[in-house]
C-alpha positions in Angstrom: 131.2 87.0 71.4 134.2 88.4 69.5 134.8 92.1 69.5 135.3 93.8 66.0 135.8 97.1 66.5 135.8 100.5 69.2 134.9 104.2 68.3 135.5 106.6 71.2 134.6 110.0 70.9 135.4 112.5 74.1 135.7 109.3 75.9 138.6 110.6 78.5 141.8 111.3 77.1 140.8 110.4 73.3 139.2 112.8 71.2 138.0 110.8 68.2 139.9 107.6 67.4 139.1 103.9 65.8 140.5 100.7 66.8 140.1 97.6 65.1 140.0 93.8 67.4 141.1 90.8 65.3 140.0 87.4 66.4 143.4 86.2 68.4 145.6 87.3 71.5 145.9 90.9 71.1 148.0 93.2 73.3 147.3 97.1 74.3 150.7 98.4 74.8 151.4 101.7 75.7 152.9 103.9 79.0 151.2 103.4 82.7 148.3 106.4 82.2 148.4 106.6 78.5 144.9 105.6 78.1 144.9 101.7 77.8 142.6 100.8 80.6 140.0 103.5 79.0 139.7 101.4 76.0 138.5 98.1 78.5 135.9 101.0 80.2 134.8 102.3 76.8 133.9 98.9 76.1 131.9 97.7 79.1 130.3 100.9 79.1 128.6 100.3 75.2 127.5 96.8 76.6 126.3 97.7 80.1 125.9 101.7 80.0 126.6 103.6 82.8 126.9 101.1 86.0 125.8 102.9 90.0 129.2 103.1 91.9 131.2 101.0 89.1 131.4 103.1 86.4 130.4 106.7 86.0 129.3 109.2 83.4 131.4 111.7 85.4 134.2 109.7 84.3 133.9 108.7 81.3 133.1 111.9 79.6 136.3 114.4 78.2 137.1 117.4 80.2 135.5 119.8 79.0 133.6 117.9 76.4 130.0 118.4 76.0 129.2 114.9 74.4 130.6 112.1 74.1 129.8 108.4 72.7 131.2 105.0 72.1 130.4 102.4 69.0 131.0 99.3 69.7 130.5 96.4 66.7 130.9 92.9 67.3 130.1 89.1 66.4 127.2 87.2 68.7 127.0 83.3 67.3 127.6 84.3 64.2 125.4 87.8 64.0 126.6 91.5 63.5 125.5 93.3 66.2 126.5 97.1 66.8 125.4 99.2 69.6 125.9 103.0 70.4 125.3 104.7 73.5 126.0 108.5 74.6 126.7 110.9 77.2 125.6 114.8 77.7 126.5 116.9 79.6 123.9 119.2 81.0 122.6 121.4 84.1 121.8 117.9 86.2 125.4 116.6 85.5 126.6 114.0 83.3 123.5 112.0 82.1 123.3 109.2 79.6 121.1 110.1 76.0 118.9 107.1 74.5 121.0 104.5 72.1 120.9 102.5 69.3 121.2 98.4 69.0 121.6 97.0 65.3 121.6 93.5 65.1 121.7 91.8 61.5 120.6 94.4 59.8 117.6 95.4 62.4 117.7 99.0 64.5 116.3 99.0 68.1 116.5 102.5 70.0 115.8 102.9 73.2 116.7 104.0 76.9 119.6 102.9 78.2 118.3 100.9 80.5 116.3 99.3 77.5 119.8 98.7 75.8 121.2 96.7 78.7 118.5 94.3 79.1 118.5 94.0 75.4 122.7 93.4 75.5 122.4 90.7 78.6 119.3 88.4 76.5 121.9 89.0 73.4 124.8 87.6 75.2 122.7 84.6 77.3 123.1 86.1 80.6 120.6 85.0 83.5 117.2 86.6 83.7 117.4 86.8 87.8 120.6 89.7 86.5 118.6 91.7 84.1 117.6 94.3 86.6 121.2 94.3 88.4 122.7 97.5 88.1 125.6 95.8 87.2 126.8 91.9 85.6 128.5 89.7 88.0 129.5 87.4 85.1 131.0 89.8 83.0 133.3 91.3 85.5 134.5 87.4 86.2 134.3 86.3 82.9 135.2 88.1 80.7 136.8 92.1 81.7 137.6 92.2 85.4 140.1 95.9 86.5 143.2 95.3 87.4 142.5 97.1 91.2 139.3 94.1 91.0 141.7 91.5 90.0 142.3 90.3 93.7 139.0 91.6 95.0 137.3 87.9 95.4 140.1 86.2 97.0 139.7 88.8 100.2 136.5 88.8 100.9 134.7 86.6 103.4 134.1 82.9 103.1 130.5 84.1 103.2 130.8 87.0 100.6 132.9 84.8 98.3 130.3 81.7 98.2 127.4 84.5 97.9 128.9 85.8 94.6 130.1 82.4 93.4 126.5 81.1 93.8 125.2 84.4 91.9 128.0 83.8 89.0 126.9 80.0 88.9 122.8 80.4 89.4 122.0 78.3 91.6 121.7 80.8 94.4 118.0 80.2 93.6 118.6 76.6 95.8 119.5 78.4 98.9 116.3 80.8 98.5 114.6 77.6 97.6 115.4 76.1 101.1 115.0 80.3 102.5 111.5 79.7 101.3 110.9 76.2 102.3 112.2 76.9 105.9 110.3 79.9 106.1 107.0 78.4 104.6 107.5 75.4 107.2 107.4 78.1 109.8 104.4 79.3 108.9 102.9 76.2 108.1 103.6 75.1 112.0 102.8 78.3 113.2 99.7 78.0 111.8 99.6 74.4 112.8 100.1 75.3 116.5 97.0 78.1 116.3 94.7 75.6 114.4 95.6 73.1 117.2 95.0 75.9 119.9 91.7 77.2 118.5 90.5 73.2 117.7 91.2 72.7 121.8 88.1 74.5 122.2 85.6 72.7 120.5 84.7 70.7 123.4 84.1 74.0 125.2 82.4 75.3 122.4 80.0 72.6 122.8 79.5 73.3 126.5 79.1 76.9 125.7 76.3 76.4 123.3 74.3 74.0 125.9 74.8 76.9 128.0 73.5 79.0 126.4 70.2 77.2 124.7 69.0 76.7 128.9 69.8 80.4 129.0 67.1 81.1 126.2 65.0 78.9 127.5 64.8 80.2 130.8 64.3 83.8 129.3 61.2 82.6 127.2 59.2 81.4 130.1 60.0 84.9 131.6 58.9 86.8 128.5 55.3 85.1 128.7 55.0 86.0 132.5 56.4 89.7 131.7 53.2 90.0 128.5 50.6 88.1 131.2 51.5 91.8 133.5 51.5 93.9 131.0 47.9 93.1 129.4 47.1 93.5 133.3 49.0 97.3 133.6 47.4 97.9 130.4 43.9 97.7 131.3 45.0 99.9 134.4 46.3 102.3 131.9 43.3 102.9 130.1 41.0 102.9 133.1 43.3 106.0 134.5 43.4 107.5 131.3 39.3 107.3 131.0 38.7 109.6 134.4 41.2 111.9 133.2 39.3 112.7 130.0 35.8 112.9 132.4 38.1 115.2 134.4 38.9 117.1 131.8 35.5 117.6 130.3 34.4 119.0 133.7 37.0 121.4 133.8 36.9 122.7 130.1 34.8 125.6 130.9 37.8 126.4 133.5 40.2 126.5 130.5 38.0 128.3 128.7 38.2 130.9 131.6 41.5 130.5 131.8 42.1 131.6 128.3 39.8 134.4 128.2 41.4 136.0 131.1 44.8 135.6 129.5 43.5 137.4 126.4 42.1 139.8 128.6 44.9 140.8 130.7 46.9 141.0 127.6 44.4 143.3 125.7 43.8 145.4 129.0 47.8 145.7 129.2 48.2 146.6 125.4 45.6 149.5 125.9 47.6 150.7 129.1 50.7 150.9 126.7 49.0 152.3 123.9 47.0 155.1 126.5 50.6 156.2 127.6 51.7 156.5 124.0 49.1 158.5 122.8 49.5 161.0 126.2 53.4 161.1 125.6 52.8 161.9 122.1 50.5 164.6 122.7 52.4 166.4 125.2 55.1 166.2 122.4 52.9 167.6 120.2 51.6 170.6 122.4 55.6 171.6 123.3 55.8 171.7 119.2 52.5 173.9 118.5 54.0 176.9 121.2 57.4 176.8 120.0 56.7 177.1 116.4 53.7 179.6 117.2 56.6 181.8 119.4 58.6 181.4 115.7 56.4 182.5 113.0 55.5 185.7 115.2 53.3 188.3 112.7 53.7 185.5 109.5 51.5 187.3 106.9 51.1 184.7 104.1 50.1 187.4 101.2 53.4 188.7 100.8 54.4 185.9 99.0 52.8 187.0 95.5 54.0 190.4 95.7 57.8 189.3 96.3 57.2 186.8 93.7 55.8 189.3 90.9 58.7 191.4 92.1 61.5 188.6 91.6 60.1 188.0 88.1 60.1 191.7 86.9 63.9 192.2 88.1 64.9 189.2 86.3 63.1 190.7 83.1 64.8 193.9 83.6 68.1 192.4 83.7 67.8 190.1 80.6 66.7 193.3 78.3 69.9 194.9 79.6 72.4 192.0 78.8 70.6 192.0 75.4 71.6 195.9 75.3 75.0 195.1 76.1 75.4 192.3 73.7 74.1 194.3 71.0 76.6 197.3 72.1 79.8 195.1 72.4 79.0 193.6 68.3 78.5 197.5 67.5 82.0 198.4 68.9 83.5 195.3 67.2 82.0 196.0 63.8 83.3 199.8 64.4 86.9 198.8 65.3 86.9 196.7 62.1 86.0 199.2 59.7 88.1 201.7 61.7 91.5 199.2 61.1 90.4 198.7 57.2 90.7 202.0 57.0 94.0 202.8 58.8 95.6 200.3 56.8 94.4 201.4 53.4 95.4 205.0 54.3 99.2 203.0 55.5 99.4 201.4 51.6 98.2 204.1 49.4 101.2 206.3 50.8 103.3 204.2 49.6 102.6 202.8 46.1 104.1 203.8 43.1 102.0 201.7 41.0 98.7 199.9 40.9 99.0 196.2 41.3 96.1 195.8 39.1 96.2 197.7 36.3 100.1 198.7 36.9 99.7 202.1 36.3 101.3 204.7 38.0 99.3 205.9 41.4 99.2 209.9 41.1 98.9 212.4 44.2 95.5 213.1 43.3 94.4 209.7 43.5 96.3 209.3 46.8 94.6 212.5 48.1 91.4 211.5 47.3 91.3 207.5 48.9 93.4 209.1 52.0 90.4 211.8 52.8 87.6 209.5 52.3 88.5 206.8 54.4 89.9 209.3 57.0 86.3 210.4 57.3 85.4 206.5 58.0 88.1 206.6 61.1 86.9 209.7 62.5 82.9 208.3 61.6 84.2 205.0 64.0 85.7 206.8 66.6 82.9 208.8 67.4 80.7 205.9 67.7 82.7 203.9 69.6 82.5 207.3 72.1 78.7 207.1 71.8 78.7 202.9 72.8 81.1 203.1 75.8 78.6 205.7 77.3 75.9 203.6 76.4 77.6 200.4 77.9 78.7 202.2 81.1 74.9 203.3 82.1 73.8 200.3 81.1 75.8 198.4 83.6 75.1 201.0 86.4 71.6 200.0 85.8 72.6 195.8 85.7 74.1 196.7 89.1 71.2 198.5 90.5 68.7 195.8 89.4 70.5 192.6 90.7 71.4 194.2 93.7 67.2 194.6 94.3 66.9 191.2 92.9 69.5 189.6 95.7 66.8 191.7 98.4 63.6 189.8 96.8 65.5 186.4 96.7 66.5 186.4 100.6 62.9 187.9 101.2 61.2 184.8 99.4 63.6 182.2 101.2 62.7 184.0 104.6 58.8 183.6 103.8 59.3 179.9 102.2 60.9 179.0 105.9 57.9 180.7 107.6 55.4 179.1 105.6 56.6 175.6 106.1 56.7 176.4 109.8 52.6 177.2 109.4 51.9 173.8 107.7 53.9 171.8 110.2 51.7 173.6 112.9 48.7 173.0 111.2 49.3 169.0 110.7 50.2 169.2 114.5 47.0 171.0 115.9 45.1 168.2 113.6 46.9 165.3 115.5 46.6 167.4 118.6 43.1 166.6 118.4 43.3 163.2 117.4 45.0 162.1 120.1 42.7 164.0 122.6 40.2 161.7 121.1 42.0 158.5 121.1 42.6 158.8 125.0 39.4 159.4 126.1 38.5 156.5 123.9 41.9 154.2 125.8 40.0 155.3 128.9 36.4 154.5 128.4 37.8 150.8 126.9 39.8 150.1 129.9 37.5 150.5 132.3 35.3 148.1 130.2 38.0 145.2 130.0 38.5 146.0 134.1 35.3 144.9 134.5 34.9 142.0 132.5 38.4 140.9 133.7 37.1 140.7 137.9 34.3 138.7 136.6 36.3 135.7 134.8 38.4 136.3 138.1 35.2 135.4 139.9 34.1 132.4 138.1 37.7 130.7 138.3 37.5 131.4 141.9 34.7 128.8 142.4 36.4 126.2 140.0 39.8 125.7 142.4 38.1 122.0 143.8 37.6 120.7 139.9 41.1 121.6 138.9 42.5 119.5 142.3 40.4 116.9 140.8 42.4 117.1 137.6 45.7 117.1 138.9 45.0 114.1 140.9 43.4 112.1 138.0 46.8 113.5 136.0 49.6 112.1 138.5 47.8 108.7 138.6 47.9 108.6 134.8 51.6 109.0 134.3 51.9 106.3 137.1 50.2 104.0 135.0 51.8 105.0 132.1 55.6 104.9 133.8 54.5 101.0 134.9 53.6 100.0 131.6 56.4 101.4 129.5 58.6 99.9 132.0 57.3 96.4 131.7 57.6 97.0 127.8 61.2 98.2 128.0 61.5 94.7 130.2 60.1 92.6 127.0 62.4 94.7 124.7 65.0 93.8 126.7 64.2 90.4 127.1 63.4 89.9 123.1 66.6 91.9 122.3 68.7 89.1 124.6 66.6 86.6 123.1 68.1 87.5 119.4 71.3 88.0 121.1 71.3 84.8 122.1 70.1 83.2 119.3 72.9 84.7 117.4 75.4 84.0 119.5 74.0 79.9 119.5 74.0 80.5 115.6 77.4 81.4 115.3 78.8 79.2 117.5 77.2 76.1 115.8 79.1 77.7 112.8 82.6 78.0 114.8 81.8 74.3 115.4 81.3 73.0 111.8 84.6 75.7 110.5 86.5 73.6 113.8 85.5 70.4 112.2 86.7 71.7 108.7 90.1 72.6 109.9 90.9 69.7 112.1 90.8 68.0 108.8 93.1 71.0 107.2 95.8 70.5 110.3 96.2 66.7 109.5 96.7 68.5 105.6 99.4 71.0 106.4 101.3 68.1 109.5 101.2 65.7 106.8 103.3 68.8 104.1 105.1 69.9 106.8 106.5 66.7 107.7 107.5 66.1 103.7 109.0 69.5 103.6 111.2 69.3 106.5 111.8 65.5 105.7 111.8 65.2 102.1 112.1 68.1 99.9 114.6 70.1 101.6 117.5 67.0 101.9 116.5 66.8 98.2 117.5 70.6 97.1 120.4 70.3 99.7 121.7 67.0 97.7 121.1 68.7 94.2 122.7 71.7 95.9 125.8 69.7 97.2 126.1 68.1 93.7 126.2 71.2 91.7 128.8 72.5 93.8 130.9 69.3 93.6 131.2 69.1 90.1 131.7 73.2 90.0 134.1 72.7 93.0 136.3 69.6 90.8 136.9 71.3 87.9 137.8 74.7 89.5 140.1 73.4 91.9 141.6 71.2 88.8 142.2 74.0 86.6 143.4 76.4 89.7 145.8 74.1 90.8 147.1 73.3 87.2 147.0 76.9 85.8 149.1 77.9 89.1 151.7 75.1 89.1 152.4 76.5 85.0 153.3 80.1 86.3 155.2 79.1 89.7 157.1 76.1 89.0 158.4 75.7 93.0 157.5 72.5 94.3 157.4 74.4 98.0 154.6 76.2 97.2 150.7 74.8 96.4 147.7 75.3 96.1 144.3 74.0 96.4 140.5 75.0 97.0 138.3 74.7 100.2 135.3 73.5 100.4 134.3 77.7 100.6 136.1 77.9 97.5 138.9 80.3 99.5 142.5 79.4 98.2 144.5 77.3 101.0 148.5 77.8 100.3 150.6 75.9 101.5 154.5 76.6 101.2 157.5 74.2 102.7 154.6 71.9 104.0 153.0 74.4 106.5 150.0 76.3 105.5 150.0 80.4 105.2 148.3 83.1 104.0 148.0 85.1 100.8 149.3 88.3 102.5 152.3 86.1 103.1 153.4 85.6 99.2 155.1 87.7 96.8 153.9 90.3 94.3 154.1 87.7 91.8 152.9 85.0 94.2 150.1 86.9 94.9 149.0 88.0 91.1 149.8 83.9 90.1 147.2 83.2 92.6 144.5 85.8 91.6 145.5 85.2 87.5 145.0 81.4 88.2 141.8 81.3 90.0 140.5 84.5 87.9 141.0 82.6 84.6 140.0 79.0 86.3 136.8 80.4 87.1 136.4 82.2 83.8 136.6 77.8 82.3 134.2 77.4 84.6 131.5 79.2 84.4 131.7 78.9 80.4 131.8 75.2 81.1 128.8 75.4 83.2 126.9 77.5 81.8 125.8 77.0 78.1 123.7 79.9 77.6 126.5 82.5 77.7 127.8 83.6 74.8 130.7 85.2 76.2 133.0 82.4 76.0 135.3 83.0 73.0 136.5 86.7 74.7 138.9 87.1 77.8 139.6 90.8 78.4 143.0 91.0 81.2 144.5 94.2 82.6 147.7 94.3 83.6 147.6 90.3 84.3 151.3 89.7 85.3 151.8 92.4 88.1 155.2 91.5 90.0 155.9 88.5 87.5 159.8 87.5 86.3 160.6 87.2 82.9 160.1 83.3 83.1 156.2 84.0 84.6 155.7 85.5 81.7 156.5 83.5 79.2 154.2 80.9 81.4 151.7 83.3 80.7 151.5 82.0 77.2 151.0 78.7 78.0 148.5 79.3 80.2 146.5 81.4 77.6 146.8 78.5 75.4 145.1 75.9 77.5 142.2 78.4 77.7 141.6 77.9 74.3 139.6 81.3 74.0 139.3 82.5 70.3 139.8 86.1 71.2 141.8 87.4 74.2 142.7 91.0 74.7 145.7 91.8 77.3 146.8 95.4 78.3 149.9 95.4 79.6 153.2 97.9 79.6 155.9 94.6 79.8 157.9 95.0 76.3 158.3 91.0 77.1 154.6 90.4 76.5 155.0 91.8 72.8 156.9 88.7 72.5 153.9 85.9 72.0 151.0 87.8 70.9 149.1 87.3 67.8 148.6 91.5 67.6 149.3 94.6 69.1 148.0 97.7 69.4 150.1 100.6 70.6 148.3 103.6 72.4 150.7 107.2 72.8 149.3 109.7 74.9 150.3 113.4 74.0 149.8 116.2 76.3 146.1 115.2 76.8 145.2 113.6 73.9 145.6 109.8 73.6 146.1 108.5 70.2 146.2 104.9 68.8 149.7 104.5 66.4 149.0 102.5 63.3 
């Protein structure tokens, strides 16, 4: 892979700005916190996207910036490839947007999750790290932060072999053996049960024996228990035969029985309904002399007289209201002509001229139209005179009439009551009578059913012996019948255990034969077991061993070379473990990294960081991130003489395309390129 070129837009401190990557060492120059470490982000953010506690949106993104995105275009074996992802800023935070992938020509979008798996089959990476949320191998191959730099060489021997086995893939023989061990558990766990359960087929045997005397014992039972209960049987029936003769002796009893019960009931329904009928009736009497105290001398002929009367008024006063009516459209029609007039006599006073003929009005002519239609006024008054008397008498006479008419009204509404009073009494001297009836009937009826009632009494009297008879024939009955049903609930029992046993034979002859099947599966799974333990896992532990020799030989070859070039003191070496932790050893004693210099320290960390970089490329073929190194701020706490070792040491790589960031003025010194980055106020800018 060989970088090409970087657009960052709102990407931290730069607003919009291009930088071109030739193919050779290439140095990002510029002040601490001018923004050269961005451009290393910017990058591993197009290829990886946004990475969970690595490398944030939230950080990435421009203050204040409400998108941002970074193009980055590049060669893969030969191919173009550009990709361009996004961030937004929105109410849920910082979030990435879907991006775009262009290789040779061809456009993929998609999530950015999409994106990254896309980027890590582009660039060869492992399968077992597509769904990592972040690339081991990049981060030791190609870009590693400067604060990361030393990260590795402080962890744990355990820590540090985990991730070297990740970077290398072959982790997958230690979860190879993880599996084998566990499966070989199993498989003797399993082993020991199979060997537990086959320890009972002997028993199982026995049991079954057991059991097959058991049903045979219960068999010749079950015959004896049917021979006794053919014999309760025949019992049964024989007790159940004088019961029915029984019975037909004393049906005329039940018949008896019966009747009286009907009897008492109908003789008790008439005593109810007799009490009814004589409650009602004295109801009805206390109702006849109150409403006979009520109507007092009630004369029923009144009521067509009050009624003729109450029409005739109501006659009277509908003539008059016609009379006033007509009276009231007089008076109007009067007052009409009577203003016409007025108001003629009002305009001919005053006019000159007629508006007509417009000719001028004389005295004579006004004399003559003022005196006739002063004749109409006077003509109107005196019949509007004539109509108020009218009016005036008519309503005296309106007054006098509904005041009758009110009289006649609460006369007809008195008689209405009274009359309503006479037909209630009537319908209650009616039932009156009915009910006298109806109890003298009651009375004549129960006397009957008293009669027939001591008579049944008699006849049941001489039947007490038959129904003894009955009772005893009864009781020996449900004796017979409790014996029998409880020699058949004996033969259900018995048949039930029978089946139960039959069952249980059954599926013990089946335990057997599975027993037999898995004694010859346990000699199976001994037999893999043994080759497992044996075998297969010294195998993956010798591939394993081998793999890590040749991995540990070259890395300790290049550590200790690479480390000698940039501290040339013969006190002080180094050399690999067999956990792959640096052992120093300084005037012939061992110590520890905390011990060494700056420089000391960052020749150690630069040494095995860029050893294990040749490494991995060596190792692994399918990467195709061997022709870029990315290294920030590589020579922390080196001399002037480490750095110029630095060169040499980049040479032996033999990398097509190494990018350094560094603020040492020195290092501009054996570069191919450099790139100078200027940060103004916020704004970080890239100076051509």
């Amino acid at each position: 892979m060989i970088l090409r070129s970087l657009r960052m837009r709102n990407i931290r401190s730069y607003i919009d700005e291009l930088i071109d990557f030739p193919e050779a060492t290439t140095l990002l120059s510029g002040d601490i916190g001018g923004g050269k470490t961005t451009v290393l982000l910017a990058i591993e953010f197009a290829i990886f996207g946004v990475m969970k506690g690595i490398l944030s949106g939230g950080a990435l993104l421009r203050h204040g910036a409400n998108h941002g995105s970074v193009e980055l275009s590049m060669e893969v074996e030969g191919k173009p490839v550009t990709i361009k992802r996004s961030l937004k800023r929105g109410s849920l935070g910082i979030v990435q947007e879907p991006g775009e992938l262009i290789v040779s020509g061809k456009r993929f979008e998609g999530t950015p999750q999409e994106l990254k798996s896309k980027m890590l089959e582009l660039l060869g990476y492992p399968e077992s790290l597509l769904t990592k949320s972040k690339s081991l191998i990049f981060r030791y191959t190609v870009f590693t932060p400067q604060e990361e730099m030393k990260r590795i060489l402080y962890e744990s021997k355990e820590d540090r072999l985990d991730i070297l086995r990740k970077l290398f893939d072959i982790d997958k023989y230690r979860r190879v053996k993880e599996n084998v061990i566990n499966y070989v558990r199993e498989l003797k766990s399993s082993i020991n049960v199979m060997e537990g359960r086959l320890e009972s087929l002997s028993k199982q045997a026995e049991e079954k024996a057991e059991y097959e005397d058991n049903l045979k014992k219960s068999d010749e039972q079950l015959k004896k228990d049917s021979s006794e209960l053919e014999k309760k049987k025949e019992a049964f029936e024989s007790a159940k035969q004088s019961l029915g003769k029984a019975e037909q002796e004393l049906d005329s009893l039940r018949k008896d029985e019966k009747e009286l019960a009907a009897t008492q009931a109908e003789l008790t329904g008439i005593s109810r309904q007799f009490d009814r009928s004589q409650s009602e009736l004295r109801s009805a009497d206390s109702s006849i002399q109150s409403l006979l105290k009520d109507m007092g001398g009630f004369d029923i002929t009144k009521g067509d007289i009050i009624a003729h009367q109450i029409k005739g008024r109501k006659d009277d006063l509908k003539k008059i209201q016609e009379k006033l009516s007509d009276a009231n459209s007089k008076r109007s029609e009067n007052l009409t002509k009577k203003s016409s007039a007025e108001s003629i006599i009002a305009k001919i006073t005053k006019l000159d001229k007629c508006p007509t003929c417009q000719q001028k009005v004389t005295p004579e002519h006004i004399s003559e139209v003022t005196g006739q239609n002063k004749v109409i006024v006077k003509n109107c008054e005196i019949n509007l005179t004539r109509i108020e008397e009218i009016e005036g008498k008519l309503k005296e006479r309106r007054k006098a009439y509904e005041e009758e008419l009110e009289k006649y009204l609460a006369d007809e509404k008195e008689l209405s009551l009274k009359k309503a009073k006479a037909d209630r009494l009537k319908e209650l001297q009616s039932r009156k009578a009915e009910l006298e009836k109806e109890s003298n009937e009651l009375k004549s009826l129960a006397a009957k059913k008293s009669s027939s009632l001591q008579t049944i009494i008699n006849r049941m009297e001489a039947c007490k012996d038959k129904k003894a008879s009955l009772e005893s024939a009864k009781k020996e009955l449900e004796r017979r019948r409790e014996e029998k049903q409880s020699t058949e609930q004996d033969i259900i029992k018995r048949k039930a255990k029978q089946e139960s046993l039959k069952e249980i034979i059954g599926k013990i002859e089946r335990e057997i034969s599975k027993l037999k099947l898995e004694k010859q599966e346990l000699e199976r799974k001994r037999q893999l077991s043994s080759w497992l333990s044996a075998e297969f896992l010294h195998l993956t532990n010798n591939i394993e061993r081998s793999i890590l020799a040749r991995i540990y030989n070259e890395f300790n070859t290049f550590f200790q070379e690479w480390f000698s070039m940039l501290i040339e003191d013969e006190t002080i070496s180094v050399r690999l473990d067999d956990s792959f932790s640096p052992e120093i050893e300084q005037n012939g004693y061992e110590t520890w990294l905390e011990n060494l210099s700056g420089g000391e320290k960052t020749s150690v960390a630069l040494a095995y960081r860029l050893s294990l970089n040749k490494v991995i490329n060596d190792f692994m073929s399918s990467i195709k991130t061997r022709d870029l190194i990315i290294l920030d701020e590589p020579t922390e706490g080196f001399s002037s003489e480490q750095l110029d070792r630095v060169r040499d040491v980049l040479h032996q790589t033999k990398v097509r395309q190494v990018i350094i960031v560094s603020h040492e003025a020195k290092m501009e010194g054996f570069v191919d390129n450099i790139i100078r980055i200027k940060k103004e106020g916020h704004e970080s800018r890239v100076m051509k």
